[in-house]
C-alpha positions in Angstrom: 60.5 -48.6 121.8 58.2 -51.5 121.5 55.1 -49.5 120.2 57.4 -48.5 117.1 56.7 -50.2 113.8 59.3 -50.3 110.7 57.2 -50.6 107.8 57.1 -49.8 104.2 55.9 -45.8 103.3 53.1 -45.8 101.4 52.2 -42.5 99.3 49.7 -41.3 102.1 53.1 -40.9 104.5 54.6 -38.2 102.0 53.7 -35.0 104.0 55.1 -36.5 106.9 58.2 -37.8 105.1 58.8 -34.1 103.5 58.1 -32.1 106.9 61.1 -34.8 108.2 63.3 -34.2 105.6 62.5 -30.5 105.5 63.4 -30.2 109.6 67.0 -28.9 110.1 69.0 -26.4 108.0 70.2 -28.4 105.1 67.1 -29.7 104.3 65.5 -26.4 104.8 67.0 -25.2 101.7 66.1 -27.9 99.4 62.8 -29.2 100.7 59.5 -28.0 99.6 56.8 -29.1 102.0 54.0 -27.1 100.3 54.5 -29.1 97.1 53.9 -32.4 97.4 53.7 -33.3 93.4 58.0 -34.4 92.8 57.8 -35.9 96.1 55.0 -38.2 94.7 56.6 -38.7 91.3 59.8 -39.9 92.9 57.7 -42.1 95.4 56.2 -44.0 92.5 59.6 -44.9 91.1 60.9 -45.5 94.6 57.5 -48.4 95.3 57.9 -49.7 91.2 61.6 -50.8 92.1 62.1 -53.7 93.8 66.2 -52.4 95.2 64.8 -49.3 96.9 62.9 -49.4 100.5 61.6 -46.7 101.7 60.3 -47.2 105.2 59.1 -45.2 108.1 59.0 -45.5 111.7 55.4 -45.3 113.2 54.1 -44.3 116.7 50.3 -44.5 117.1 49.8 -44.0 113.3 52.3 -41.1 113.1 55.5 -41.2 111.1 58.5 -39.8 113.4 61.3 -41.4 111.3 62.4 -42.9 107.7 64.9 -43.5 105.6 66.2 -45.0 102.5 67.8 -48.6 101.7 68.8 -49.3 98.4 70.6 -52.4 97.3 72.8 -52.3 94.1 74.1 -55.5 93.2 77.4 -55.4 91.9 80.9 -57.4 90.5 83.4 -55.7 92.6 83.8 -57.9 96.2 83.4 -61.0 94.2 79.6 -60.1 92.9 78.6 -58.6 96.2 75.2 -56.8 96.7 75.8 -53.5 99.0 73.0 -51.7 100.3 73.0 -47.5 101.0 71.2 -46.2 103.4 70.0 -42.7 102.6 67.7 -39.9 104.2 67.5 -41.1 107.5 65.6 -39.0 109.5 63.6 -38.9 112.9 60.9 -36.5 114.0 62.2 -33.7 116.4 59.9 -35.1 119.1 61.5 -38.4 118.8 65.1 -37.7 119.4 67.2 -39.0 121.5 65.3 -41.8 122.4 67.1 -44.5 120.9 64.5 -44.5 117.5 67.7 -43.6 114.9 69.8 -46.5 116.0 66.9 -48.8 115.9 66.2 -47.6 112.3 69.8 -48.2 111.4 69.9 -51.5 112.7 66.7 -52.0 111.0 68.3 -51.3 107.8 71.8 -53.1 108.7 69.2 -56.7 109.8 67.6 -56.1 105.6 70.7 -55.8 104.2 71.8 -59.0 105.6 68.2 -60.7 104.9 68.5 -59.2 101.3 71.8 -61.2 100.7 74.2 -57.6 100.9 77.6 -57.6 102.1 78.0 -54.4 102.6 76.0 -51.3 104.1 77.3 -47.9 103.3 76.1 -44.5 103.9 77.2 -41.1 103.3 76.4 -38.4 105.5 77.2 -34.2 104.8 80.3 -33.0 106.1 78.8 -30.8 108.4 76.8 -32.8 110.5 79.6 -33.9 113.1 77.2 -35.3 115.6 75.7 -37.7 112.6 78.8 -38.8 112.5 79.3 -40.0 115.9 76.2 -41.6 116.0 77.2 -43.9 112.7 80.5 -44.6 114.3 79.0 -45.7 117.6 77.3 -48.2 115.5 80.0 -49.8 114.0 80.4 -47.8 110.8 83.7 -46.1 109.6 84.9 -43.3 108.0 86.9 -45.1 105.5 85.8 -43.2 102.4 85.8 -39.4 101.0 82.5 -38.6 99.0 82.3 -36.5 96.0 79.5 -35.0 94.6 78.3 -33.4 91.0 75.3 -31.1 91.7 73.4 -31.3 87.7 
């Protein structure tokens, strides 16, 4: 895994963020590949705030992974920053080689440089073998999400 870099996305790495996040049946439904201009509106915000990272995982100048790390500083845990990692995702070529946990551990190493102490994640109750993977890594299932779709 040595030839992988963990670097910042820059707006030229959009497609290959959007074809990522458009690979596998949930994202299939609510990605749109063919138009690039919300992805680049939200991209702006994402590079203008100084809490959000958005990083990819290159391979001779290819994205195959990326995902999300936003810190929120807070008052609850005695004015504790937490971090949430978000949209992780690695190319279908890629998987299975060990390039997810090394983006997770990634993001866990930033939180802890970025002062956090705590990294949490939320991942679609379907995805069982997601699951396993973030509990093999240390993370528990300790919470029950809720979402408002608006």
């Amino acid at each position: 895994m040595s030839e992988i870099e963990i670097r910042r996305a820059s707006e030229d790495d959009l497609p290959a963020i959007v074809a990522m996040l458009a690979d596998d049946p949930l994202g299939a439904a609510r990605e749109s590949p063919d138009d690039l201009a919300p992805y680049i509106a939200a991209y702006e915000q994402l590079a203008a705030d100084p809490n959000q990272h958005l990083v990819v995982a290159v391979r001779a100048d290819r994205p195959v992974g990326t995902l999300q790390l936003t810190v929120i500083p807070g008052l609850s845990r005695r004015g504790s920053s937490r971090s949430i990692i978000e949209a992780v995702r690695v190319h279908s070529d890629e998987r299975g080689n060990g390039l997810g946990t090394r983006l997770i551990e990634w993001a866990v190493d930033e939180s802890r440089t970025l002062g956090c102490r705590l990294v949490q994640l939320t991942s679609d109750a379907t995805r069982i073998d997601a699951h396993r993977f973030y509990e093999r890594l240390g993370f528990e299932a300790s919470h029950l999400g809720f979402k408002l779709q608006l």
